[in-house]
C-alpha positions as CSV (number, residue, x, y, z in Angstrom):
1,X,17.0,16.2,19.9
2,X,18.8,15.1,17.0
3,X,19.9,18.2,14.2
4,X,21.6,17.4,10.6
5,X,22.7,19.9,8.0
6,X,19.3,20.7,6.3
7,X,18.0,21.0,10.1
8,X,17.0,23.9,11.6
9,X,16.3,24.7,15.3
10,X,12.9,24.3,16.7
11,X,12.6,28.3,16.6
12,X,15.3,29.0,14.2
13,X,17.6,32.0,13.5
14,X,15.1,34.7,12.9
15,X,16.9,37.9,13.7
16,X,13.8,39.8,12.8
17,X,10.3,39.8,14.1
18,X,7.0,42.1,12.6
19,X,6.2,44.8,14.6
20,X,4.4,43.7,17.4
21,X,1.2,45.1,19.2
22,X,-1.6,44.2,22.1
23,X,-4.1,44.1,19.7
24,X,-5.3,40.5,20.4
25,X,-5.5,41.7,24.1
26,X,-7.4,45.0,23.4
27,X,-9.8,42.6,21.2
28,X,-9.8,40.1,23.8
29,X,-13.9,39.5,23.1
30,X,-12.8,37.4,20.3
31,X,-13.7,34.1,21.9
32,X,-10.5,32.0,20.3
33,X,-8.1,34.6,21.3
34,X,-9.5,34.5,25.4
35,X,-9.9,30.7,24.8
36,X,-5.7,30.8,24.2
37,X,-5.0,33.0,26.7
38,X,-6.6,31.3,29.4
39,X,-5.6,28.2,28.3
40,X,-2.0,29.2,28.2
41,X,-2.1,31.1,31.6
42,X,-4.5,29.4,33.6
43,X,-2.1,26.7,35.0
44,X,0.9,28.8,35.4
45,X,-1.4,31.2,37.6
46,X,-2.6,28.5,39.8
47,X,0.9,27.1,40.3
48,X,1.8,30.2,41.4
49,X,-0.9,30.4,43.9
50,X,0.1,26.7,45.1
51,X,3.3,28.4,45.5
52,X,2.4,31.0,48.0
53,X,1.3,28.1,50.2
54,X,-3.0,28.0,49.4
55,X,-3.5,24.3,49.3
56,X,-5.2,23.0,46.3
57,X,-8.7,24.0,47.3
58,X,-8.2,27.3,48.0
59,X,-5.9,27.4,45.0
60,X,-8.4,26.5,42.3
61,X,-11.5,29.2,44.3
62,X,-9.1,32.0,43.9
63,X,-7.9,31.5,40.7
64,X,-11.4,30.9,39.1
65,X,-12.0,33.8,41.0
66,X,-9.5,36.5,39.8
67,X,-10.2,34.8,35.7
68,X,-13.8,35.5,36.3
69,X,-13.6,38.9,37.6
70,X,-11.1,39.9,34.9
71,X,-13.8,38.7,32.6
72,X,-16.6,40.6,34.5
73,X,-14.6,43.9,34.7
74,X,-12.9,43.5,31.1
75,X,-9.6,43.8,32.8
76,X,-7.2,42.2,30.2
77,X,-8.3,44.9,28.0
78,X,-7.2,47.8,30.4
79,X,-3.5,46.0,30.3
80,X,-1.1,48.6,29.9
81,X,2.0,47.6,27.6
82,X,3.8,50.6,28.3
83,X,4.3,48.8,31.8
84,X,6.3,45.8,30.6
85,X,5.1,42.0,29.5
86,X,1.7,40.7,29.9
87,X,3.2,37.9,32.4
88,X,3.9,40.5,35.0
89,X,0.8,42.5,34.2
90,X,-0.8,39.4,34.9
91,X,0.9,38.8,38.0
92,X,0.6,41.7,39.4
93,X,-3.1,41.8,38.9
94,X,-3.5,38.1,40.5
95,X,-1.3,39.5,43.3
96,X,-3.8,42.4,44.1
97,X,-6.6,39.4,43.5
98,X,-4.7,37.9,46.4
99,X,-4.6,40.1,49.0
100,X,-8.3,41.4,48.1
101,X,-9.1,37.5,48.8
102,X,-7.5,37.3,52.3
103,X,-8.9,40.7,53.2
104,X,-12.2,39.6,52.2
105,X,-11.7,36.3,54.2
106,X,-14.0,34.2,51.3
107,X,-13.3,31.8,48.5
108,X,-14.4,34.5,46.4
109,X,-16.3,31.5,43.8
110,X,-17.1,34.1,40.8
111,X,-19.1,33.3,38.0
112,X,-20.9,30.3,38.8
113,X,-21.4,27.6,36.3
114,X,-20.8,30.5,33.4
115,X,-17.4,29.9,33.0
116,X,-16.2,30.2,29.2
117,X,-13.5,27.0,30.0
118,X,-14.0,23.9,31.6
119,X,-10.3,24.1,33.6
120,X,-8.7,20.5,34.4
121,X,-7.6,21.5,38.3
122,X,-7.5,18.2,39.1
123,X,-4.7,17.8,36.6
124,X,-3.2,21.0,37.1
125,X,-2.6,19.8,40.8
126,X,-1.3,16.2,39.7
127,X,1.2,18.6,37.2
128,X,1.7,21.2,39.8
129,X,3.2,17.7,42.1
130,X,5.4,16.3,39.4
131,X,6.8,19.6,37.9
132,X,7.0,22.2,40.3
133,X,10.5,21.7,42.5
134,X,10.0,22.1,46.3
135,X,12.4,25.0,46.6
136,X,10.7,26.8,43.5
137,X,9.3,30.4,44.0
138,X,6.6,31.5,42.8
139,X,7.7,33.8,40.1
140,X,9.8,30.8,38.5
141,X,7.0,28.2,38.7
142,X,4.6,30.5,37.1
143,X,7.6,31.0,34.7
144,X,8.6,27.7,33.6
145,X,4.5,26.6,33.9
146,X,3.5,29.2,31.1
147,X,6.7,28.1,28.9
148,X,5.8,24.4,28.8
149,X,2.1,25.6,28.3
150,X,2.8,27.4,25.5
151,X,4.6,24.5,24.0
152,X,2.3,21.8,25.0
153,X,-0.4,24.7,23.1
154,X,1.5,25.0,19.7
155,X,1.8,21.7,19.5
156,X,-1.5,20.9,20.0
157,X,-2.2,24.0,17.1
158,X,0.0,21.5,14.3
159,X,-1.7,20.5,11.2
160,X,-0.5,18.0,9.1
161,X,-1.0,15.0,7.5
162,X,-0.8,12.0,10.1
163,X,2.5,10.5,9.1
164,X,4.0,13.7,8.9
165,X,2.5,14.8,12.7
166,X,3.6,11.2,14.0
167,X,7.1,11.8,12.3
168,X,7.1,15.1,14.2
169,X,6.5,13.7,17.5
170,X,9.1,10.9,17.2
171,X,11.9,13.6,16.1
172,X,11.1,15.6,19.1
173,X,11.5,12.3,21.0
174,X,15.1,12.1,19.9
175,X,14.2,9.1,17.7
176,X,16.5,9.0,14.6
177,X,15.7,9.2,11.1
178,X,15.6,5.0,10.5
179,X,13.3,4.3,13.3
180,X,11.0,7.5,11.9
181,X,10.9,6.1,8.5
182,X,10.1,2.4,9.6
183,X,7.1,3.0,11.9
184,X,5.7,6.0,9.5
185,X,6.7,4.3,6.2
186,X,7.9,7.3,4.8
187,X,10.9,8.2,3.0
188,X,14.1,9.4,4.7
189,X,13.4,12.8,2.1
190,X,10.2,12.9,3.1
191,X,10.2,12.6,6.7
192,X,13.0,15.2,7.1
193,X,11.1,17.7,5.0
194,X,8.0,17.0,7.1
195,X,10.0,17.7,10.5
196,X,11.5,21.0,8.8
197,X,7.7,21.8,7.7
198,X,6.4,21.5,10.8
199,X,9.2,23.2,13.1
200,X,8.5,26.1,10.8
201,X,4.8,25.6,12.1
202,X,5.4,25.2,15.9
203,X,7.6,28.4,15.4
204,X,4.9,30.0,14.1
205,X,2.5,29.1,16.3
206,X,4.8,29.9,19.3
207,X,5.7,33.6,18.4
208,X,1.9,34.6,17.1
209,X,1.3,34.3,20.7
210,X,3.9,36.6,21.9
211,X,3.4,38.6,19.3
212,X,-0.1,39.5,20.7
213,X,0.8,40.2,23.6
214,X,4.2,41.7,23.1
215,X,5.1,45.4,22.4
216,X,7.7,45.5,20.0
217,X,10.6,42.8,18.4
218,X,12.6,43.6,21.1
219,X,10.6,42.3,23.2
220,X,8.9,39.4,21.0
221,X,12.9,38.4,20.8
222,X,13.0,38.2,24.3
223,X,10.3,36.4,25.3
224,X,11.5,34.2,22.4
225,X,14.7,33.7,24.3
226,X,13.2,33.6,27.8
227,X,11.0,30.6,27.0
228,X,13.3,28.4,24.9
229,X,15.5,29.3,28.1
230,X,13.0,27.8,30.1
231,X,12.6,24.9,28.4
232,X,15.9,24.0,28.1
């Protein structure tokens, strides 16, 4: 995307990051922080269960499944962070779900209609087909699947006035300054301080959640680098 002097990157140069801490995980009752969590994860997980070779059925039963029972046994608050990031916690936890499911020999459908999201499976498979490469493992599709879900989730977070979110969009569609100021009808001065604005806000919006789920700034700076990594 396009960058000029008084541009900054999408995430900057912060070479500091607050103290971080699992408290949104502990406190995961809080119905907006479990809304953000499963809608983060929820797609990345079912890739990666697509990836082990379930077909789309099965795919979407078991991973209803393992979100419900971590919701019935209160699981996500038992995460240890001592024990690394809350990705492979995750994963590991889905892998147990996994092999409990084949043992079991059921679709293991949990939580009947009660379920706190309504999850899109039917667009998580048509995304799982156009994104996911054949030769893909499972660890990197659930990898690359919960970085462009956190994007596609801190952008959808943006506030702003209109012109200012539409002059967003078209920077981060490589459209130069001239075409952004004709079909917004704002000034060059003001479009550009509207895209540093709100990169300053997707920042934001991107590190507050791996910040809660983070231990410490080392770690908050690399997930930071992991998923601009991934995105690239």
């Amino acid at each position: 995307m396009p960058e000029s002097d008084d541009d900054t990157r999408i995430l900057g140069n912060r070479n500091r990051f607050p103290t971080t801490s699992w408290d949104l995980v502990r406190t995961v009752q809080n119905v907006r922080t479990l809304e953000t969590l499963i809608r983060i994860y929820w797609k990345p997980l079912y890739f990666f269960v697509r990836r082990k070779g379930f077909d789309n059925e099965r795919s979407k039963d078991l991973v209803q499944g393992f979100l419900a029972a971590c919701l019935e046994k209160g699981s996500l608050t038992k995460a240890d962070p001592t024990r690394g990031r809350f990705r492979t916690f995750l994963l590991a936890a889905l892998t147990n779900h996994l092999k409990d499911a084949l043992k079991a020999e059921s679709s293991l459908k949990r939580g009947g209609d009660q379920a706190l999201l309504s999850l899109d499976f039917t667009e998580g498979e048509r995304e799982y087909t156009l994104e996911v490469p054949t030769g893909d493992s499972p660890e990197a599709a659930i990898d690359r699947a919960w970085a462009r879900n956190l994007w596609k989730h801190a952008l959808s977070e943006l506030e702003g006035d209109p012109a200012h979110l539409e002059a967003f969009r078209m920077y981060l569609a490589e459209e130069d300054y001239p075409a952004i100021t004709k079909k917004t009808r704002l000034s060059e001065s003001a479009a550009r301080t509207a895209v540093h604005r709100l990169k300053g806000q997707l920042r934001d919006r991107v590190t507050d959640v791996i910040r809660s789920t983070a231990t410490d700034e080392a770690e908050v700076a690399a997930e930071v680098a992991a998923f601009m990594n991934l995105l690239s």
